[in-house]
C-alpha positions as CSV (number, residue, x, y, z in Angstrom):
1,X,31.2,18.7,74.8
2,X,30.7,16.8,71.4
3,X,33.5,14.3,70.8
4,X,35.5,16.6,68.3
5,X,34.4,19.8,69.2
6,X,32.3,22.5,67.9
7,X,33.5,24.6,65.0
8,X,31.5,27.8,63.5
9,X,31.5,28.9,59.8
10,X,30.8,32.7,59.1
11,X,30.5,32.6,55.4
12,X,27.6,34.6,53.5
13,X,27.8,32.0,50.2
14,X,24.9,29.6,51.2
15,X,26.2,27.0,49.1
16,X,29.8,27.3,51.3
17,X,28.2,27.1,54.4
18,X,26.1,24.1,53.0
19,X,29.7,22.5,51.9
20,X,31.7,23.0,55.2
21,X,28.8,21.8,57.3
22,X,28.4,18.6,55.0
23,X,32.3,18.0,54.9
24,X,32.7,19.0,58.7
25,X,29.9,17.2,60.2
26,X,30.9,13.5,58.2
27,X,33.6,14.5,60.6
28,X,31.7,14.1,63.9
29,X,32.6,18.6,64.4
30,X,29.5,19.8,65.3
31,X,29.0,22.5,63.0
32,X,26.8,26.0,63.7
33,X,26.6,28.6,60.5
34,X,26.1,32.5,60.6
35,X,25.3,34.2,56.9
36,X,26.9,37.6,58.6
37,X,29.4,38.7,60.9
38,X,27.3,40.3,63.6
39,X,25.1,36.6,63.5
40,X,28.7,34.6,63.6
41,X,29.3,37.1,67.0
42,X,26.4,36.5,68.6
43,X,26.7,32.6,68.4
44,X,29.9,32.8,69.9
45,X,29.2,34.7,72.3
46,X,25.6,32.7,73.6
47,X,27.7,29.4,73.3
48,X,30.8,28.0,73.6
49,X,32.8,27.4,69.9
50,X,36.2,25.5,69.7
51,X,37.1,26.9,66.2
52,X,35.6,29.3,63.8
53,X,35.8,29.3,60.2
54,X,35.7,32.9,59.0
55,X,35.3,34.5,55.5
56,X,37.6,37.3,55.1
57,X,34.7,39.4,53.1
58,X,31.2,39.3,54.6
59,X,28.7,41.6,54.0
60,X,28.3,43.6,57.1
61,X,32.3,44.4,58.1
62,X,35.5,42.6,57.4
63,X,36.7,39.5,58.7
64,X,39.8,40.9,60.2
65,X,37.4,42.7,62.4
66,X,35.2,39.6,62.8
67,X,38.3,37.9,64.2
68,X,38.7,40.5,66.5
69,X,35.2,40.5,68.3
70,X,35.5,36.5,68.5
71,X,39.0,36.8,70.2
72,X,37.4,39.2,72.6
73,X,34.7,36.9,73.0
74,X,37.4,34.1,73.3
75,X,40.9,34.5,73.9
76,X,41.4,30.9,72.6
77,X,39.2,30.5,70.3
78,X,41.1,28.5,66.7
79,X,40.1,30.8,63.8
80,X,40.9,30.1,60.1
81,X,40.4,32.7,57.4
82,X,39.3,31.9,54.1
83,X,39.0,34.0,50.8
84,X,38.1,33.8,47.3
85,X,40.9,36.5,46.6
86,X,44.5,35.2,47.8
87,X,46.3,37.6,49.5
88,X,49.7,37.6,51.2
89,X,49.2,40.6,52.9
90,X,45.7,39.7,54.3
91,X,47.4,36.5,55.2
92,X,49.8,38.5,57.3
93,X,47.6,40.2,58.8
94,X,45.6,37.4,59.4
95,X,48.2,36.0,61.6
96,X,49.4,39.0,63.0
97,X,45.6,39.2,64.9
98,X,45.6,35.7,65.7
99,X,44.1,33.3,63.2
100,X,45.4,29.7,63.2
101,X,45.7,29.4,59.5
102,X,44.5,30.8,56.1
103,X,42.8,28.7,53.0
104,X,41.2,30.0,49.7
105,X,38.9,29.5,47.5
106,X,38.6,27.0,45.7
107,X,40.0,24.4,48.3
108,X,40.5,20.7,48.6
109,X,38.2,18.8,50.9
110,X,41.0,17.1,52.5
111,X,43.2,20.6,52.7
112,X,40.4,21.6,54.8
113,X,40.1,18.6,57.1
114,X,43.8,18.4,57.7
115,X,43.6,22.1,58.6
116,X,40.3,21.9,61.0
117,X,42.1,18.9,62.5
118,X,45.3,20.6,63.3
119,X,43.3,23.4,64.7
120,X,41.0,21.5,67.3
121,X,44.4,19.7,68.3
122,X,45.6,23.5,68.9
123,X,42.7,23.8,71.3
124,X,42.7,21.0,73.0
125,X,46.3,21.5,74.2
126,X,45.2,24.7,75.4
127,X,42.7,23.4,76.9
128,X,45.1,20.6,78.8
129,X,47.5,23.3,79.5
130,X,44.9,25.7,81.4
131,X,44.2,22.1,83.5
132,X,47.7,21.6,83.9
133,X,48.2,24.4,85.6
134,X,45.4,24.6,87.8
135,X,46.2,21.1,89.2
136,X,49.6,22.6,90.0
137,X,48.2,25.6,91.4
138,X,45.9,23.6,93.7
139,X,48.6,21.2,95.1
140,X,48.0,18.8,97.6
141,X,48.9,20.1,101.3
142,X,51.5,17.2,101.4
143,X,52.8,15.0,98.5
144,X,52.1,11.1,99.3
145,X,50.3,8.8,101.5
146,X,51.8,8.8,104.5
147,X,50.9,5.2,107.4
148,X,52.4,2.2,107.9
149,X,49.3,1.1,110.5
150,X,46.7,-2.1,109.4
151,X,44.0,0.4,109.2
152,X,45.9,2.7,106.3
153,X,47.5,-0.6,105.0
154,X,43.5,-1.6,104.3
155,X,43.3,1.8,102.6
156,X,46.0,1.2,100.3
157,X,44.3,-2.0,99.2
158,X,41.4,-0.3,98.8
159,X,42.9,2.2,96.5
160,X,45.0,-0.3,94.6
161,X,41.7,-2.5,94.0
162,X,38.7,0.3,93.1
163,X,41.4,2.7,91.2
164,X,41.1,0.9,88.1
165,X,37.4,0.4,87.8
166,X,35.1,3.0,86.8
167,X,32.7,3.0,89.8
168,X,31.8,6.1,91.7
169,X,33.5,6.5,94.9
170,X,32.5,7.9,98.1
171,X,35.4,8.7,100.9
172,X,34.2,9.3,104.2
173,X,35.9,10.4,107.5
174,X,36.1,13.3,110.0
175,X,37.9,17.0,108.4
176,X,41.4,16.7,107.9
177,X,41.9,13.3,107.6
178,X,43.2,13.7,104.0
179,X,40.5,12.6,101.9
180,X,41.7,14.7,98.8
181,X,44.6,13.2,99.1
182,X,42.7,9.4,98.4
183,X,40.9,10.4,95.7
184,X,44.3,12.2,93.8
185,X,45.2,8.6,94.4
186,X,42.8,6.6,93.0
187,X,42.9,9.2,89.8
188,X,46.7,8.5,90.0
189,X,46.5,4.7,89.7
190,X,43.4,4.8,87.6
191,X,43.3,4.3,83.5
192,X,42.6,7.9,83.4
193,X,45.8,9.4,85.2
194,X,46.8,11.4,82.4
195,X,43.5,13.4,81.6
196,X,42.6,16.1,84.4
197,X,41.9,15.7,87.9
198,X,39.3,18.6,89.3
199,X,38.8,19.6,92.4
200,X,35.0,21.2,93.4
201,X,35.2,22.6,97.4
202,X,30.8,22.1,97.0
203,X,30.8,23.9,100.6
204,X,32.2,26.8,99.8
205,X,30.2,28.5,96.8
206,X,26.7,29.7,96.8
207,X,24.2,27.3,94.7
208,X,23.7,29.3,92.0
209,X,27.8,30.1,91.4
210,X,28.5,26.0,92.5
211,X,26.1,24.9,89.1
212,X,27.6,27.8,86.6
213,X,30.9,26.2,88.5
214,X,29.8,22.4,87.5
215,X,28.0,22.6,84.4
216,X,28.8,26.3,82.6
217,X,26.6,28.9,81.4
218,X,25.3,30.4,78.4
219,X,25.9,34.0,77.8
220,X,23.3,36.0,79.7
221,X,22.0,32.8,81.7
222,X,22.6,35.4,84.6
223,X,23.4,39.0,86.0
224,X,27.4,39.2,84.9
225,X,27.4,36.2,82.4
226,X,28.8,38.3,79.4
227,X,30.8,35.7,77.9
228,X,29.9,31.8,77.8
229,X,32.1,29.4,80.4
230,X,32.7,25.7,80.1
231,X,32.1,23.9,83.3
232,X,34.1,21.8,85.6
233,X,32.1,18.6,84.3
234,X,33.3,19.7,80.8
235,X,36.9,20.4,81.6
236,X,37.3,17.0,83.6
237,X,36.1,15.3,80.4
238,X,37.7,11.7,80.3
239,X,39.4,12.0,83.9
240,X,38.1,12.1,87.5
241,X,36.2,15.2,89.1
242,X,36.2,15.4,93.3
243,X,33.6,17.0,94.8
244,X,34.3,17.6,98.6
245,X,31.9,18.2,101.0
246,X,29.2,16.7,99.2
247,X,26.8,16.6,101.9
248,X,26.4,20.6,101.1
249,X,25.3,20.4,98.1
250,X,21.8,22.0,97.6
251,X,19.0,19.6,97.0
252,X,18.0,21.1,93.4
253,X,22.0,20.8,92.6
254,X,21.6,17.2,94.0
255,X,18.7,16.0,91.0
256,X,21.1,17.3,88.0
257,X,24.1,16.2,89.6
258,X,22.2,12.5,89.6
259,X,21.8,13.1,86.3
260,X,25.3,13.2,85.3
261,X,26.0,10.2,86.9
262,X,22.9,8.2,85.6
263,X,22.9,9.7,81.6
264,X,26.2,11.5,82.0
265,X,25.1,14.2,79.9
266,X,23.6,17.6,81.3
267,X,22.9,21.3,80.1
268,X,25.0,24.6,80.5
269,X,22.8,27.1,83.0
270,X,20.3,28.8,80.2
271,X,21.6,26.4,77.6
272,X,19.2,24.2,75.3
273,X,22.0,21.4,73.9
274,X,22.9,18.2,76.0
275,X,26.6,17.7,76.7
276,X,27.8,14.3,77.1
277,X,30.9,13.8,79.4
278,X,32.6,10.6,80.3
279,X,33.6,11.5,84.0
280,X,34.7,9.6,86.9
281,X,32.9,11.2,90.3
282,X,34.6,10.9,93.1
283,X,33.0,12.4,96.3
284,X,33.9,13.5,99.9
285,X,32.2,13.9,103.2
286,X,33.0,14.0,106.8
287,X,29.0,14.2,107.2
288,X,27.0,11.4,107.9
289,X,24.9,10.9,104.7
290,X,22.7,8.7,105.9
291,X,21.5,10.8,108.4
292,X,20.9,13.7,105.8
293,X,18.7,11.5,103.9
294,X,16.9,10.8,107.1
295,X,16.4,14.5,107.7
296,X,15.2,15.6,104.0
297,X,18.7,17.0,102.9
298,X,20.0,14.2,100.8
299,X,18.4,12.8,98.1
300,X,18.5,8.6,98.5
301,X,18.5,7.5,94.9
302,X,21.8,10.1,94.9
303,X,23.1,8.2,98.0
304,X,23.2,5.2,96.2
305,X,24.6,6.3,93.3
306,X,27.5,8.1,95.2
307,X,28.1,5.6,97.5
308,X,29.0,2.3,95.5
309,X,32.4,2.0,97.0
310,X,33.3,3.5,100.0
311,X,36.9,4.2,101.5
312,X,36.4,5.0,105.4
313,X,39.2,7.3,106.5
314,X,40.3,6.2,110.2
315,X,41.1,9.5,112.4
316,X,45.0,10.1,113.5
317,X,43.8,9.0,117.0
318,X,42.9,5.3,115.9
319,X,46.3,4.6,114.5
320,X,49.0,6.5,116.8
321,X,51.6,4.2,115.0
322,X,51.5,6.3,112.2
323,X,51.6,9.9,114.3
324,X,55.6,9.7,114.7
325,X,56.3,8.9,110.9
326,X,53.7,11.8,109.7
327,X,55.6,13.8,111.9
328,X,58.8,13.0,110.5
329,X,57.9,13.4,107.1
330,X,56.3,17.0,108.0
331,X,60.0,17.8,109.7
332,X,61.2,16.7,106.3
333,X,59.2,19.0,104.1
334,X,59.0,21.9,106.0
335,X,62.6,21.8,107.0
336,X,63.6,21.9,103.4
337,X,61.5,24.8,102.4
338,X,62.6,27.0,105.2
339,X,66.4,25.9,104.3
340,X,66.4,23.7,108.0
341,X,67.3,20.5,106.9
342,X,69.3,19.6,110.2
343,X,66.4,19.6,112.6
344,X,65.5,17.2,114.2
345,X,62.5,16.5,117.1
346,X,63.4,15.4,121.0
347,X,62.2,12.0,122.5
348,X,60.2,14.3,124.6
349,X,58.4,16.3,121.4
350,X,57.7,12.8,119.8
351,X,56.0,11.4,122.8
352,X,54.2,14.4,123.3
353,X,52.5,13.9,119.7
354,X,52.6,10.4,120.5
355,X,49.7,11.0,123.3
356,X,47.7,13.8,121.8
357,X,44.3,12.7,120.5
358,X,44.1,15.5,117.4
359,X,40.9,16.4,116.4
360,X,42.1,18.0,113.8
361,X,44.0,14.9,112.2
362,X,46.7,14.9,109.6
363,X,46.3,18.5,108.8
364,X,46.5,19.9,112.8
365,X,50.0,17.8,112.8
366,X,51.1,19.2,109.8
367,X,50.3,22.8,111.1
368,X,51.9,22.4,114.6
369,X,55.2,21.0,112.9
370,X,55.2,23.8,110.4
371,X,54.8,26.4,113.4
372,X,58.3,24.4,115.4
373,X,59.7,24.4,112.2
374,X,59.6,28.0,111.8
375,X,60.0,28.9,115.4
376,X,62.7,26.9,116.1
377,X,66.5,28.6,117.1
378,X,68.5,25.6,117.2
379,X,69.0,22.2,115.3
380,X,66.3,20.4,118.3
381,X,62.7,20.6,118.4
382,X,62.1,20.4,122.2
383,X,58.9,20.0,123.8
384,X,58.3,23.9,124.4
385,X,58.4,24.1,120.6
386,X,54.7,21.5,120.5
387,X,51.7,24.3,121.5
388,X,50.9,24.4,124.5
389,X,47.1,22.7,123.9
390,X,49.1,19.5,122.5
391,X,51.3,19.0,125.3
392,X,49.3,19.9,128.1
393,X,46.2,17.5,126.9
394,X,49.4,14.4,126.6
395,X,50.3,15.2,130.7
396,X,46.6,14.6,131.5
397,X,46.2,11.5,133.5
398,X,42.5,9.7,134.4
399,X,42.4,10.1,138.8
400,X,42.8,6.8,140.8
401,X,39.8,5.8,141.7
402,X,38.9,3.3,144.5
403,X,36.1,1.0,144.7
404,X,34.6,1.0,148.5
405,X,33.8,-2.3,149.9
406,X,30.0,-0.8,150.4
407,X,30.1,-0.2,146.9
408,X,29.9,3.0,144.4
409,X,27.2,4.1,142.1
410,X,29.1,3.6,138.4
411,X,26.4,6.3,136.7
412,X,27.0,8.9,139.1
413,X,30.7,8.5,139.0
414,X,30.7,9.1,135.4
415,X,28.1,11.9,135.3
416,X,30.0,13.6,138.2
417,X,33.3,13.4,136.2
418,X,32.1,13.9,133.0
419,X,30.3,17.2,134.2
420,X,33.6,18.6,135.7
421,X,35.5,17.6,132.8
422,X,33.2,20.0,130.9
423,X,33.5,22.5,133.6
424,X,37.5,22.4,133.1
425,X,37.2,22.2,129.2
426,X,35.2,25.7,129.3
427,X,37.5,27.2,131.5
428,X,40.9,26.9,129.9
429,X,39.0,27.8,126.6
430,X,38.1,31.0,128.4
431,X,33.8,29.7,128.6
432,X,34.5,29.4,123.8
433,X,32.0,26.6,123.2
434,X,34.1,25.5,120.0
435,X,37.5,25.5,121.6
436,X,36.4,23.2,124.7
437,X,34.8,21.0,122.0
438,X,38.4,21.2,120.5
439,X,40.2,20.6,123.3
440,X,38.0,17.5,124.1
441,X,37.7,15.8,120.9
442,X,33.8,16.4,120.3
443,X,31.6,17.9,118.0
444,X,30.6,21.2,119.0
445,X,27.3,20.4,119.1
446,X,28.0,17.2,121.1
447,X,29.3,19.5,123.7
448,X,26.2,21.7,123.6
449,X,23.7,19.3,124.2
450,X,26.3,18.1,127.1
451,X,26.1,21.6,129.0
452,X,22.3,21.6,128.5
453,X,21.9,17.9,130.5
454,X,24.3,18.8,133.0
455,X,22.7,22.8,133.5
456,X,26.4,23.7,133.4
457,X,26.8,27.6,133.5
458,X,27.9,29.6,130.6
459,X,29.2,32.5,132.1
460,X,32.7,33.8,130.5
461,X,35.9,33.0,132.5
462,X,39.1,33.7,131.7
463,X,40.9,31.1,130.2
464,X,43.4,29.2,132.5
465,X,47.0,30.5,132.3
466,X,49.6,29.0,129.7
467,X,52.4,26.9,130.9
């Protein structure tokens, strides 16, 4: 978007679109002109306009009617009428259809300028507003950072020290983790905490819907683009956009994304004009980057450019210190909005989360306290209230082992218990790949390529009986 925005005039006196576009333009608007009202339509409609100027007789319909088809167009598009013949009752009705304001002929320069200026004020708190409420909409899972262990302590510096700059950041750590939640931070403590914060899930949309999603579109830059759209990159302009998952992100997605970050300008899908943003990126991944790059699936020069400062996010299991007051704070918030203030969890709960490894992090704690929270009859949380996957994997226990005086192969030891720790994973999960990776802490595919070595059978079982 232009610095002041983009304003159309819909006048068919040459000489008055000649005037407006002089005065508006020393004005940094960037100004486009239509002689008729069917030419002012189809401008608005192939591109986005922040206000139109519109005369109230053109020569192919009125411009009531004109202000009609642009409110269709746009439901928040600024118009102001203007008219050689001063009118109160066209002015009424003016108003009455949605026009911001109403000038006639003859008019003063600066009765003009004051007007345009009021109006693109209009639009950008629209604008703001439509923000606003998306970022309230799309509220974090939980409200702070929550950790009092060295390794989220290091975070918090982190954040404190990077927040201010204006350097990309790139926030790394397995799912769950709460990286969202770091990045709202460093927006929060940043110089640009009062313009939007946007969220972009990059896994989650097809390519061609993730670009109209990022940069806009044009009208008819595809099947079902019947109106033009502003893009994310144009809506977070002057605050912080995150893009999660980044390691998703197609490859020819990848090369214009690069080139926001190194011009910081870019073009709507099936659009001509360069729009120039000023846009913090902050980026995502629980992917290992590097290892894309390696493979063909991440550009390198977009690496680099993404990864200037990196926050590591540790997993809940490397710092257990913080599992009891993440708990605690969950008890908190979900007891409130279930009206359960007064509960409370047993000794025997807590050190049952105390032992569990979760491989789901932050957000599988916050789901199994939500679930006692709501399943619980009285004022305790007992340990039949934790599911039973938590507390069953805190009872396990390594075997004593004892070393012969002959001696003991240490590779076939392991081998041989790693292989029937595999065989038990698969059959409490019932022979489901995913859900003895789960249960174990690995990556599915970890687990896979585990079976295969071992030539560990497949075959369905039942899954073991709940306690």
């Amino acid at each position: 978007m232009t610095e002041k925005g983009t304003v159309l005039v819909i006048d068919d006196e040459e000489v008055m679109r000649e005037i407006l576009e002089s005065l508006l333009s020393s004005e940094g608007y960037r100004v486009k002109l239509a002689a008729t009202g069917e030419d002012g339509i189809a401008i608005a409609s192939s591109e986005p306009i922040d206000l139109a100027i519109v005369d109230v007789m053109l020569p192919d319909q009125s411009g009531i009617d004109v202000l009609d088809e642009l409110k269709r167009v746009d439901s928040e598009l600024v118009a102001i009428m203007i008219t050689a013949f001063a009118s109160v009752e066209t002015a009424i009705e003016a108003m009455k259809r949605g026009a911001f304001d109403y000038v006639t002929k003859p008019f003063k320069n600066d009765e003009v300028r004051v007007i345009v200026a009021n109006g693109m004020r209009q639009r950008r708190l629209v604008d703001e507003n439509r923000t606003l409420k998306a970022a309230l909409s799309d509220r974090q899972r939980f409200d702070v950072l929550v950790g009092k262990s060295p390794r989220m302590q290091e975070v918090y510096a982190l954040i404190r020290q990077v927040a201010p700059s204006k350097s990309t950041v790139l926030i790394t750590g397995e799912s769950g983790t709460g990286k969202e939640l770091v990045a709202k931070a460093i927006h929060n403590h940043s110089n640009r905490k009062t313009k939007p914060f946007v969220t972009v899930n990059s896994g989650s949309l097809p390519p061609d819907l993730l670009e109209s999603n990022l940069f806009g579109h044009v009208k008819g830059a595809f099947t079902g683009a019947v109106s033009p759209k502003k893009g994310l990159f144009e809506i977070a302009d002057g605050g912080s956009i995150f893009l999660d998952e980044i390691g998703t992100i197609p490859v020819e997605t990848q090369a214009k994304l690069l080139r926001v970050i190194q011009e910081k300008e870019f073009m709507r899908l099936g659009g001509i004009d360069n729009i120039r943003v000023d846009v913090r990126i902050i980026a995502a991944t629980n992917s290992d980057l590097r290892l894309l790059v390696e493979e063909g699936n991440f550009r390198e020069d977009l690496y680099y450019r993404l990864n200037v400062i990196n926050v590591f996010l540790p997993p809940l299991r490397q710092r257990r210190e913080d599992v009891s007051l993440l708990a605690q704070h969950f008890l908190k918030k979900y007891g409130a909005e279930n009206g359960r203030a007064e509960l409370r969890l047993s000794p025997e709960a807590i050190q049952s989360l105390l032992e569990y490894d979760w491989p789901g992090n932050v957000r599988e704690l916050e789901n199994v306290i939500e679930r006692s929270v709501v399943l619980a009859s009285g004022p305790l949380i007992g340990r039949g209230l934790i599911p039973d996957h938590v507390s069953s994997g805190s009872e396990f226990r390594l075997p004593r082992i004892v070393v012969p005086e002959d001696g003991i192969s240490f590779r076939d030891v392991i081998t041989g218990f790693e292989k029937r720790l595999i065989e038990s994973s698969l059959e409490t999960s019932g022979g489901v790949q995913k859900r003895a990776a789960h249960l174990l802490g690995l990556k599915p595919t970890t687990l896979n390529e585990m079976i295969k070595r071992y030539n560990i059978s497949l075959e369905r079982k039942e899954p073991s009986p709940t306690r």
